[in-house]
C-alpha positions as CSV (number, residue, x, y, z in Angstrom):
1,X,0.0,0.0,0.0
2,X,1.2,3.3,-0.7
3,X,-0.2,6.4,1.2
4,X,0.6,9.8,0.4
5,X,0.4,12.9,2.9
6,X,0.3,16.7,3.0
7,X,1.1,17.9,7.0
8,X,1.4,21.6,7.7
9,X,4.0,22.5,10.9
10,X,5.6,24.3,12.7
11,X,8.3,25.2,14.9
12,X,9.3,27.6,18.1
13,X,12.7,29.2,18.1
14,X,13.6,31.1,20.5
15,X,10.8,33.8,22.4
16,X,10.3,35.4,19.2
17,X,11.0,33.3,16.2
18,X,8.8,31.0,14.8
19,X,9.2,29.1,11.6
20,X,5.9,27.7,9.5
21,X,6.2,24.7,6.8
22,X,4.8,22.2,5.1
23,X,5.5,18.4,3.9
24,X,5.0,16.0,1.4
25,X,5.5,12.1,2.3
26,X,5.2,9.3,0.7
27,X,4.7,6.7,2.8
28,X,4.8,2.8,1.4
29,X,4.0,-0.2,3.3
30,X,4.1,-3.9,2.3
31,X,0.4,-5.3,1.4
32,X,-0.1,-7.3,4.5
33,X,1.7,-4.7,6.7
34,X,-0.8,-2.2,9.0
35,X,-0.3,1.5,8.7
36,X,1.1,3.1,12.1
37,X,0.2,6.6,12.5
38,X,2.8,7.0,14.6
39,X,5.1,6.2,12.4
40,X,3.7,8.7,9.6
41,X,4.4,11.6,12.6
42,X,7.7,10.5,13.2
43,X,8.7,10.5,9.4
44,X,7.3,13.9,8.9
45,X,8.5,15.3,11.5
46,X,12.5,14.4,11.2
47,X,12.0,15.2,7.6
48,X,11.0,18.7,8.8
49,X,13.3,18.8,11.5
50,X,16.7,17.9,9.2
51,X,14.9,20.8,6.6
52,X,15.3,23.5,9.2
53,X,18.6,21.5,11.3
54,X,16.4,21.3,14.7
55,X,15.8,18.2,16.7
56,X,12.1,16.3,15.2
57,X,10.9,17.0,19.0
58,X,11.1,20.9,18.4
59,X,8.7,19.9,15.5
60,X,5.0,21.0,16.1
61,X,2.6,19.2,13.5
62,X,-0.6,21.2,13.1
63,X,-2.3,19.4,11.0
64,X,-1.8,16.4,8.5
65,X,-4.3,15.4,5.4
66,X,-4.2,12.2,3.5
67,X,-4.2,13.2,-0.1
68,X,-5.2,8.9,-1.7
């Protein structure tokens, strides 16, 4: 199965500073294999984190759509 996913995010730096994204994933499982939306966090949020060079933690997710 293949799932794609659109998230929106953010993160705090600082008291002042405050950075907005968003992600694409493509996130591929084997047929018998049962999706983990923790999993689909986790992956977008180190991919955001390495984007911006922050640890995934410091990653706030506000809001993820399935897009198939």
């Amino acid at each position: 199965m293949r799932y794609c996913y659109f998230a929106d995010y953010e993160i705090q730096m600082g008291d002042r500073l405050r950075v907005w994204g968003q992600a694409t994933l493509v996130h591929a499982l084997p047929e018998e294999a049962e999706l983990d939306p923790a999993d689909v966090l986790a992956r977008i949020q180190k991919q955001a984190a390495d984007t911006h060079g922050v640890r995934p933690g410091e990653v706030r997710v506000r809001a993820i759509h399935r897009l198939d």
